[in-house]
N, C-alpha and C positions, 0 to 999 in steps of 0.2 A: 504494500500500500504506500503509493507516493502523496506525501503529506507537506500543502503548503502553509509556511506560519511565518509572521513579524517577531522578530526579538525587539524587546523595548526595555528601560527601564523608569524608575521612578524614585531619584534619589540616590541611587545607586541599590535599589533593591531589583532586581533585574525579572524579566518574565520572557516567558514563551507566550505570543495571542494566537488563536487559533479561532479561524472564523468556520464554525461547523453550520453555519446559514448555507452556503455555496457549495460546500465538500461533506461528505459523511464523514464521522468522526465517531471508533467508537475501540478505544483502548482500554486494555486491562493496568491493573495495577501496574505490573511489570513493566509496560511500554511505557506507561505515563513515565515512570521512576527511570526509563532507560534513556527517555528523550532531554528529560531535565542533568544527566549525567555528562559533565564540565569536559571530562575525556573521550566519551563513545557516542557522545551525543550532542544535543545543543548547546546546554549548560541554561540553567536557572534555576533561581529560590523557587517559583510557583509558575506552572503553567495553567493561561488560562483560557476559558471557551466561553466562547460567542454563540450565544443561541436564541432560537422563537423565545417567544415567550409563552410561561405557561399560566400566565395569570392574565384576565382582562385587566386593562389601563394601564396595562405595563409594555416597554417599549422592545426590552431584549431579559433573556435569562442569564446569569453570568454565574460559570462552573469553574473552583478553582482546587486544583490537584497539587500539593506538596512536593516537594522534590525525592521523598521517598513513595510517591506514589500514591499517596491517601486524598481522600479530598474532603476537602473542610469548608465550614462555614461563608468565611469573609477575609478580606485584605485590602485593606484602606488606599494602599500605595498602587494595586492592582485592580481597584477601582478608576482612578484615573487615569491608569494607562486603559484600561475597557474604554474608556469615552472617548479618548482622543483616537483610539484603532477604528472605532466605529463612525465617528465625524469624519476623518482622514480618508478611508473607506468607500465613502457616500453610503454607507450603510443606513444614514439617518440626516435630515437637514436642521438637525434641532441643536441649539446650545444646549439644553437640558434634557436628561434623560431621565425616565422612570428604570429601574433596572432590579430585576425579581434576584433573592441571592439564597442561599439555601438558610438564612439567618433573618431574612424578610427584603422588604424594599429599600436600595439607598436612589438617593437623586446626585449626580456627578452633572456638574456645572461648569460648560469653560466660559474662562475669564478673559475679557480683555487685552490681560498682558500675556494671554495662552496658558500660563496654568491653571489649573482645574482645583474644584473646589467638589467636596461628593458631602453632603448630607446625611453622617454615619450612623441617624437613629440616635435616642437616645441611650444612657449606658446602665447594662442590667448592674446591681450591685448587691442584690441577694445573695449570700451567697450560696444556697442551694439552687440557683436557675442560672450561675457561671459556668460550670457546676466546682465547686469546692467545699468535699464535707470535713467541717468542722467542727463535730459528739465530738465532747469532749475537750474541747480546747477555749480557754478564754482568753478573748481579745482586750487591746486597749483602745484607747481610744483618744486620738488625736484629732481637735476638732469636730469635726463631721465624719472623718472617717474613720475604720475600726479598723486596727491592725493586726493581723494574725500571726501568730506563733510557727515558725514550719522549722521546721531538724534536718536541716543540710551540714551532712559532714560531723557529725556530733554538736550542734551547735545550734543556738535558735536563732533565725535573720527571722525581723516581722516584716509582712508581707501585704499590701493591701490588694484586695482581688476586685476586676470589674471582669464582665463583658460586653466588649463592642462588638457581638455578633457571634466571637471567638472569647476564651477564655484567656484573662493576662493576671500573673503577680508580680505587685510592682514594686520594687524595695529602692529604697534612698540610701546611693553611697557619696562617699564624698567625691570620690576621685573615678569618672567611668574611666580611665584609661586603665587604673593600677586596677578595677575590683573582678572579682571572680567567674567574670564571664564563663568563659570556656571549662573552666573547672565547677562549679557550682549552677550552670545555665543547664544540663542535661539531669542533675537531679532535682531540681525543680518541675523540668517540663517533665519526668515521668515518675513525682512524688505520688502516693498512694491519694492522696488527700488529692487529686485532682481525677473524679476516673475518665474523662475525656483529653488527658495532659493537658500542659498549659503553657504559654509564649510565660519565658521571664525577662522583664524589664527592670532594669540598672538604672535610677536617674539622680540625677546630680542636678540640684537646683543652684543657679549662676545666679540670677536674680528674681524678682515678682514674677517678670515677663519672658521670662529664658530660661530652659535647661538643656542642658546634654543629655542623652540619653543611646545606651545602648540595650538592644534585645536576642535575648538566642530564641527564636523561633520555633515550635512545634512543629516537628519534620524537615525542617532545615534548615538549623544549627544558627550562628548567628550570622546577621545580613546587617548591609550597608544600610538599610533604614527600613522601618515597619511601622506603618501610616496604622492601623490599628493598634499596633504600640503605644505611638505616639499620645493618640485618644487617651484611651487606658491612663499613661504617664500624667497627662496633664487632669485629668480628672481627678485622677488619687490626690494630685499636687493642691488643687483647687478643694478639696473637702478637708486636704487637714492643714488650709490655712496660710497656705507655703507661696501660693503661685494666684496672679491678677488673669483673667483674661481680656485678649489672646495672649498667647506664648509661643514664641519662639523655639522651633525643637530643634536642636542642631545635631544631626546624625553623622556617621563616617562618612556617610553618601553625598550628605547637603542637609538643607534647611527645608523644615515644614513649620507652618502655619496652622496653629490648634485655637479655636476659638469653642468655647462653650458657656452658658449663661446660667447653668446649675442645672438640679434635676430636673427630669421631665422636662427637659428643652435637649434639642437634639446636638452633637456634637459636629461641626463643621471643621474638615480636614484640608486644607488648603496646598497645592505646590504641586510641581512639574510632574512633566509625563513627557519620555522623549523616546523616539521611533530609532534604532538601532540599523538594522538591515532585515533585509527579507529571503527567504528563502525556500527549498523545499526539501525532505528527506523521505529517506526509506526506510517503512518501519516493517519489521519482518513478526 
């Protein structure tokens, strides 16, 4: 099966698009997992698909696959690149799109200055509907938000949990360069206390309006920037008191734009989407 697709990224969080409107598209685990593989294959964090829709008032379905091959809810960075592949495309004559995601509807909006702006819903913060069970365990409570207890390494890091669609723990370090990424990022995302794993975010607040932030990703490890992260990051920041909105999220990749006006108001993810090359392969 000859397969054609866009490499894009957003950030430096990079993707495979695959428009399955014009081509049939229909791979297994393995092949998604084989396509996203940096040496045998195309290389990306997330590959993602362009489809009908399956809901009335919505414009496209948008399917995203892991780099180990699983496919998951949402990807805030991979939202934007969806909109610009579709506008770019003629796929759609609209700035704004409805777009069904297996986590609900977001709206991706291009801007003016060409970056895009996606409407990521508001953020779940129960934490039985992130999902993160917590019998057993008492929180504290900074502000507005409640911090959890979690045992990485013999040792307790508190953690605050949202979901933007996907599940995030968000911990406050001083320093994202020197902290625990890669050593502490894979026992978090497959801590027992998460039974759908969970993206761990690193943030480092610079000021009211700014932080750094780094994430290792559920399914694929850490990335130059994760626009669901990012949400996540600034939400946690904004309930325990830390952070103004908007905020400045400054990634390995580049800069995003997080604005949010508290709960039950939807979180707005702001910044680039850029078209890489195109191409086609063989997938066996």
């Amino acid at each position: 099966m000859k397969l054609k697709f866009t490499k894009m990224h957003g950030a430096g969080n990079d993707f495979i698009v695959i428009d399955a409107i014009n081509q049939t598209v229909n791979l297994t685990p393995l092949q998604w997992q084989a396509l996203a593989d940096r040496r045998f294959g195309v290389g990306a964090d997330q590959i993602l698909v362009v489809e009908k829709p399956e809901t009335a008032g919505v414009d496209f379905r948008y399917r995203i696959f892991n780099a180990d091959g699983g496919e998951v809810e949402q990807c805030g960075n991979g939202a934007r690149a969806f909109a610009k592949f579709v506008i770019d495309k003629g796929l759609t004559d609209q700035r704004q799109i409805r777009v069904e995601t297996m986590s609900g509807i977001i709206a991706p909006r291009l801007e003016d200055d060409g970056r895009i702006t996606v409407d990521m819903g508001a953020p779940v913060l129960a934490p039985e509907f992130v999902p993160f069970e917590c019998s057993g365990l008492q929180s504290s409570q900074q502000q507005q938000a409640a911090l959890w207890p979690l045992e990485i390494n013999g040792k307790d890091i508190a953690v605050a949990v949202v979901s933007m669609g996907n599940p995030h723990a968000v911990q406050l370090v001083t320093d994202v360069d020197s902290a625990p990424v890669l050593q502490d990022g894979p026992l978090i995302e497959h801590h027992s206390r998460f039974p759908r794993r969970v993206n761990a975010g690193f943030m480092q607040v610079v000021d009211r309006n700014h932080i750094r932030l780094r994430v290792y990703e559920r399914g694929a490890g850490e990335t130059l920037a994760c626009g669901t992260g990012a949400c996540a990051a600034v939400v946690a920041g904004i309930r325990m008191g830390l952070l103004d909105s908007p905020v400045a999220v400054s990634t390995h990749g580049g800069e995003l734009s997080i604005a949010w006006q508290g709960d039950a108001f939807p979180v707005m993810l702001t910044g680039p989407a850029v078209s890489v090359f195109e191409g086609s392969i063989e997938i066996e």
